[in-house]
N, C-alpha and C positions, 0 to 999 in steps of 0.2 A: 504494500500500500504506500502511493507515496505522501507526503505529508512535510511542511515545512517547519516544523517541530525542531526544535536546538535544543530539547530538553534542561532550559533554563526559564520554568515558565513562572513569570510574576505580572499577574492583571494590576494595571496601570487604575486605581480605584476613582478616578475621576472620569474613564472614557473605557474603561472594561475592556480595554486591550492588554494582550499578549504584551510585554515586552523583550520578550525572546522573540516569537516570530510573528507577530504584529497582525494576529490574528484577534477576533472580539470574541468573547466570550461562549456567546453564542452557536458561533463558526467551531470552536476547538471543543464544545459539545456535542454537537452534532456531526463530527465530522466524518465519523462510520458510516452513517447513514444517507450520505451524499453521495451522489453517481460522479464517477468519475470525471465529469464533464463540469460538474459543478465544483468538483476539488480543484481542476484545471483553470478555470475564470479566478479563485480564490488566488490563485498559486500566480497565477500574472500577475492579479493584482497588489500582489504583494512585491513583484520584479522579476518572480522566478522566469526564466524562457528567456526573458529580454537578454540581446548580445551588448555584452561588454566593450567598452569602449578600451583600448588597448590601458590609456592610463589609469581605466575602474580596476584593468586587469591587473596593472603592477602596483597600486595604491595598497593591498596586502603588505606588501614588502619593507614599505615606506614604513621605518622607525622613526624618523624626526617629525 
């Protein structure tokens, strides 16, 4: 199953978002029970798909 999950979940208690993976509440309740298609819409909307920009690419790296 895929799932944008960091297993660092703490709801943000003023807007009921993930701040691990910046999902709401709601969304990371229910998210068994979504077809895949709807997992998919959540998962872009969060960035996942979208192509990196070469500098998104090496900004990992970047210690300073």
């Amino acid at each position: 199953m895929i799932t944008p999950c960091v297993g660092k979940c703490k709801l943000n208690t003023e807007t009921a978002v993930c701040k691990g993976c910046g999902r709401t509440y709601e969304e990371i309740q229910d998210w068994t029970g979504f077809t895949e298609e709807q997992q998919m819409k959540i998962m872009r909307r969060l960035g996942y798909g979208r192509r990196k920009t070469r500098e998104e690419r090496l900004r990992r790296y970047d210690r300073g």
